[in-house]
C-alpha positions in Angstrom: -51.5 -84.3 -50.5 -48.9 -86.6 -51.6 -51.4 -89.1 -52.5 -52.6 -86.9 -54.6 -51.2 -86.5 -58.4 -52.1 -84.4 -61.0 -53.9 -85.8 -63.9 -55.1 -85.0 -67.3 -58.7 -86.1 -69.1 -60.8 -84.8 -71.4 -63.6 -81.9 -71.2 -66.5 -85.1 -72.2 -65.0 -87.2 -69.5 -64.7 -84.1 -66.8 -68.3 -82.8 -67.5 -69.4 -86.9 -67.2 -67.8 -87.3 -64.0 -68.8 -83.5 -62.5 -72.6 -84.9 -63.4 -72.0 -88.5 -61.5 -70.5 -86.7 -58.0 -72.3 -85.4 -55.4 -71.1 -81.8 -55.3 -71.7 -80.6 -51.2 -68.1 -79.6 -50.8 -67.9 -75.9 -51.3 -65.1 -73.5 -50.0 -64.5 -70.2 -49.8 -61.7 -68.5 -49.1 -59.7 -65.2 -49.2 -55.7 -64.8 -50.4 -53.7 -61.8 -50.0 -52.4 -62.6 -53.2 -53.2 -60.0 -55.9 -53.1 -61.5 -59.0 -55.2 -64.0 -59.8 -53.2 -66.2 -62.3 -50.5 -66.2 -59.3 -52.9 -67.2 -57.1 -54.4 -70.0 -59.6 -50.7 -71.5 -59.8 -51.2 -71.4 -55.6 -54.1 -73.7 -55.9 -52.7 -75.9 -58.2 -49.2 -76.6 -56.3 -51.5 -76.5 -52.8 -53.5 -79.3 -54.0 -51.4 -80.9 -56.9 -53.9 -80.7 -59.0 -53.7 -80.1 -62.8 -55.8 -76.9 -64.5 -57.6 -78.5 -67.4 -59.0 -75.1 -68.8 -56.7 -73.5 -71.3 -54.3 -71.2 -70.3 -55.7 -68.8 -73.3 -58.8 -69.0 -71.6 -57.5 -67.3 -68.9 -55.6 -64.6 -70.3 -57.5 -60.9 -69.7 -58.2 -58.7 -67.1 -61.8 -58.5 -66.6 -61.4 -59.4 -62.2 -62.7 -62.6 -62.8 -61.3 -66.2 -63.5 -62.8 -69.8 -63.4 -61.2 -73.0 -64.2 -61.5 -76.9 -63.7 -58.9 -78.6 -61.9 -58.3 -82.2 -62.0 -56.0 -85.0 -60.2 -56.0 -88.8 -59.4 -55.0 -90.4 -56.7 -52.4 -93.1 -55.9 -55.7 -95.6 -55.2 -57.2 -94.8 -58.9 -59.9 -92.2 -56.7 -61.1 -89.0 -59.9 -60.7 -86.2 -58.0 -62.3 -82.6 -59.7 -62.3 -79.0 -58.7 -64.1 -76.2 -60.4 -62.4 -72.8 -59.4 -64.0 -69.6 -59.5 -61.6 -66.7 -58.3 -62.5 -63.0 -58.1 -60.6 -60.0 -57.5 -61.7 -57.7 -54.5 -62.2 -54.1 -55.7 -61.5 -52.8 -52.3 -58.6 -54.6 -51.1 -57.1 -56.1 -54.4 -57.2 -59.4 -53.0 -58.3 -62.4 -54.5 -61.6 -64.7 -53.3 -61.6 -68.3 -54.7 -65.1 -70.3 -54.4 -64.7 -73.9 -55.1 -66.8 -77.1 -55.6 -64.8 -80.4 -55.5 -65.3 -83.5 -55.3 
């Protein structure tokens, strides 16, 4: 991932570019990390990515949590991330489903 930087833009230029990719790239995957927040900030220094949802927007307890993710790389490349994480009642583990691209 070191070609990989995170990046900032705005929500009209994310929501433009989600439209324009072909989205066939989805993961999912199962952390036993317990809290989702922690396991956001996982993600983001995983992939060095950069959340672009606000962190109030993230802020409750309700066992659910989605946010766009965004980077660029060294060669100019968009790269885009929307993460949906969900907390398992019966383990307390977290689930994260993805679509990138």
């Amino acid at each position: 991932m070191d070609y990989i930087v995170p990046a900032s833009c705005s929500d009209t230029e994310f929501r433009k570019m989600w439209a324009e990719f072909e989205w066939e790239n989805k993961v999912s995957v199962q952390s036993n990390i317990t809290d989702m927040n922690l396991y956001l900030d996982h993600i983001l220094s995983s992939t060095n990515m950069r959340c672009l949802t606000p962190k109030q927007a993230l802020e409750g307890d309700c066992g659910f949590l989605a946010a766009n993710l965004y980077a660029k790389s060294v060669f100019g490349e968009d790269a885009l991330a929307n993460i949906s994480i969900e907390q398992l009642s019966d383990s307390g583990a977290c689930q994260a489903t993805s679509e990138s691209g």
